[in-house]
SEVOBA-858994 format. One record per atom (N, C-alpha, C, O, CB): x, y, z negated; residue in one letter. Coordinates in steps of 0.2 Angstrom, whole numbers, plus 5000, padded with zeros to 4 digits. Each point is the difference from the previous one (the first is absolute). Glycine has a CB too. Layout:
// SEVOBA-858994
XYZa/...
//
This chain:
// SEVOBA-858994
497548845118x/499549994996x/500249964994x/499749954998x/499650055012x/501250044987x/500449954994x/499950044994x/500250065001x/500849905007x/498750024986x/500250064993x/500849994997x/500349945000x/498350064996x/501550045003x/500750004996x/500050054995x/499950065001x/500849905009x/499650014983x/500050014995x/500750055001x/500449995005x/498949914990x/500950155001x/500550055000x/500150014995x/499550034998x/500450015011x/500749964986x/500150014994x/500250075001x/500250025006x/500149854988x/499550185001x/500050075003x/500850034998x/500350025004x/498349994994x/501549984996x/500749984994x/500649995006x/500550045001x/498849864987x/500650045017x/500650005006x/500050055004x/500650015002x/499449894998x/499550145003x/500250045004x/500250064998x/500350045004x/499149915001x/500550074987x/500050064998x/500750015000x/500350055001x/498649954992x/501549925003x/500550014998x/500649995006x/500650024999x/499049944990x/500150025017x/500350005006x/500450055003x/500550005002x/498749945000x/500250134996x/500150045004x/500250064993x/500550035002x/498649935011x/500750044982x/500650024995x/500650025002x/500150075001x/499449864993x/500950035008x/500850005003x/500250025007x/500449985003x/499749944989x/499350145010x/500150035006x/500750044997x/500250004995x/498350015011x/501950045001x/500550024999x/499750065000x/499550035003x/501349895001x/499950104992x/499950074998x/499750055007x/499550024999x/501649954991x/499350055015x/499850035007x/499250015002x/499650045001x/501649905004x/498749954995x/499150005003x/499550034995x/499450015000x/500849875006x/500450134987x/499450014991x/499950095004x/499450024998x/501349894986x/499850135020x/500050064998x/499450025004x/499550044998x/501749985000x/498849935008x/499450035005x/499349984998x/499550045000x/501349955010x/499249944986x/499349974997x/500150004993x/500249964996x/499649985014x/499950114989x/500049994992x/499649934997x/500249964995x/499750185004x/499649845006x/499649934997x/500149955004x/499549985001x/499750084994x/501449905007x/500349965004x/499249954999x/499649985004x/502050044994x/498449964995x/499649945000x/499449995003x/499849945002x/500750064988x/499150075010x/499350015001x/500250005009x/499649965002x/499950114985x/500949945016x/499950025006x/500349915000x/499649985004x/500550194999x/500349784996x/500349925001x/499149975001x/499749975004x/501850034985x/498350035004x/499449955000x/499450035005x/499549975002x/500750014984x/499950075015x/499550035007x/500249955004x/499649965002x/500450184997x/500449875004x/500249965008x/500049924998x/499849965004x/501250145002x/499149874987x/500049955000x/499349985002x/499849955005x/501050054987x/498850045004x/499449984999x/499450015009x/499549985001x/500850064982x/500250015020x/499650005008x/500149955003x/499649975003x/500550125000x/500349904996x/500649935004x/499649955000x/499849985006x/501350054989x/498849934999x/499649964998x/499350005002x/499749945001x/501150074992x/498850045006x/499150025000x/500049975008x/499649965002x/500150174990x/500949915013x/499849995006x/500249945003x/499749995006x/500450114994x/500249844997x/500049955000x/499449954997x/500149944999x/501150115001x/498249984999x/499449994994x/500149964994x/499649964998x/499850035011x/501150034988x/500349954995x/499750054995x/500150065000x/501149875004x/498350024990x/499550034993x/500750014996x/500449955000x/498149984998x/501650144998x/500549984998x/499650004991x/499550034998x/501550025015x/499549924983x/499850004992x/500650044996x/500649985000x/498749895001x/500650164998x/500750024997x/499950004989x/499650024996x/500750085019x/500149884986x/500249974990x/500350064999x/500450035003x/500149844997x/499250154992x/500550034994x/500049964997x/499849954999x/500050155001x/500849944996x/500349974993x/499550024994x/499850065002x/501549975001x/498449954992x/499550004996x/500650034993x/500550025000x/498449885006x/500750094987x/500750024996x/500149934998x/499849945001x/500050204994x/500849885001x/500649955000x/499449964996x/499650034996x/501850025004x/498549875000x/499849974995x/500749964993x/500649995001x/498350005010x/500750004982x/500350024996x/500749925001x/500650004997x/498250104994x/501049855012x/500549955001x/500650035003x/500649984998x/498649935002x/500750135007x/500550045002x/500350054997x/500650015002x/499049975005x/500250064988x/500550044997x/500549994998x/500550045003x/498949984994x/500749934999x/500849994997x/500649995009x/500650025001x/498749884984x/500450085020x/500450005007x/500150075003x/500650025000x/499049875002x/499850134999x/500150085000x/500550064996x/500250055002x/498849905000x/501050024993x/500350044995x/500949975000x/500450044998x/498349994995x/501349935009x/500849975002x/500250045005x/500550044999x/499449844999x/499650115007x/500050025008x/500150085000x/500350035005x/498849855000x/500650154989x/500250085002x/500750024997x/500450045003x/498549984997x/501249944992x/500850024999x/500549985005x/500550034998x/499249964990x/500349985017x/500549965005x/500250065005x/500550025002x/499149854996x/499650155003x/499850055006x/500350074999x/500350035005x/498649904997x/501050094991x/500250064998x/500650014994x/500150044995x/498849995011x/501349934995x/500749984995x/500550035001x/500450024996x/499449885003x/500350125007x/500750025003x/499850095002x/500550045001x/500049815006x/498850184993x/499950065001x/500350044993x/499749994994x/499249975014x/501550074993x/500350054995x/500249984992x/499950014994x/499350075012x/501049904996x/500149954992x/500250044994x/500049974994x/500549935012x/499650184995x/500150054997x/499450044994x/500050044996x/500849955015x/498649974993x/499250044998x/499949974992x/500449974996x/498850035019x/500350014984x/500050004991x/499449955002x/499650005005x/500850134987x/499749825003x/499649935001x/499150025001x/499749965004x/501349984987x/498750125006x/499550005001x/499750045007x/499450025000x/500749964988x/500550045016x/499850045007x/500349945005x/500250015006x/500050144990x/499949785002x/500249965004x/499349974997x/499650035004x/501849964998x/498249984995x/499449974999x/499550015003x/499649955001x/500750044990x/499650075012x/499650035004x/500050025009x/499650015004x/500450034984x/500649945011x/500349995009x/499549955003x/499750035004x/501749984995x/498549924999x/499749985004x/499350015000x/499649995006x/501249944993x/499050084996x/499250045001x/499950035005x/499649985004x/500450044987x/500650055009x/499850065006x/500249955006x/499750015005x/500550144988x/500149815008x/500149965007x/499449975002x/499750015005x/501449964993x/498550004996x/499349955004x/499650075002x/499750005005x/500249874985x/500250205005x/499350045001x/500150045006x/499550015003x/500250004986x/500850025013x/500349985009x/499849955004x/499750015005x/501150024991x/499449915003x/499749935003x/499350025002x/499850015005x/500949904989x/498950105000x/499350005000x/499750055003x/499449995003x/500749964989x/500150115008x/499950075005x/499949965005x/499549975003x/501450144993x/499849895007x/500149955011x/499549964998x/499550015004x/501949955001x/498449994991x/499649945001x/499250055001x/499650015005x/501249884987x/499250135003x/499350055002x/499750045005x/499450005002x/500950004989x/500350035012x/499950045009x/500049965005x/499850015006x/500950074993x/499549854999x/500049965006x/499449964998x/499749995005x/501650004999x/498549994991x/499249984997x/499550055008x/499849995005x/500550014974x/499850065017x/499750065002x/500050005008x/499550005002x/500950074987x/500249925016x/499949985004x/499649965004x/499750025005x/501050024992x/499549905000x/499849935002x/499150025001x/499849975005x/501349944988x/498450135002x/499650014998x/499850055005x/499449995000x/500949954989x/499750115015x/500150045005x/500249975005x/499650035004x/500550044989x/500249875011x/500049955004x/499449925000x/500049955004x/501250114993x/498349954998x/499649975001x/500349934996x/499749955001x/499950125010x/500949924986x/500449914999x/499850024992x/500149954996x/501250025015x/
//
């Protein structure tokens, strides 16, 4: 009879770095992590809350934007400056896809 808050961001990225083998049989590792998490839990009666990321606000930017050249600095270093500028883009709109199915889930789960 406990609520517990669940940042959604950690589970996503948890299960992200499933291995190649478990990726072939489950294309959607994450959705099926957050399924069982989320039984697991209900049947324990625990309310669960779960947190998104909102968008960046503008005092984070400048960290953000450190935090992506570090991240994708070492990816091809061959690409032409303006097909590197755009890598981290298509990474968050990926991110945001998973975050959205699992939104989608959670919401078909009742939470």
């Amino acid at each position: 009879n406990k609520t517990l808050a669940v940042d959604l961001s950690i589970w996503i990225c948890e299960n992200s770095a499933q291995t190649k083998s478990f990726c072939q049989t489950n294309t959607k590792p994450y959705l099926r992590a957050l399924f069982f998490r989320c039984k697991y839990l209900l049947e324990l009666n625990c309310k669960l809350i779960f947190v998104r990321e909102g968008d960046v606000i503008d005092l984070k930017q400048e960290t953000m934007k450190k935090r992506n050249q570090a991240r994708f600095a070492n990816e091809n270093t061959t690409q032409s400056q303006s097909t590197q500028s755009t890598k981290p883009i298509q990474k968050r709109s990926k991110y945001d896809s998973i975050a959205n199915e699992c939104c989608e889930l959670l919401k078909y789960l009742g939470i």
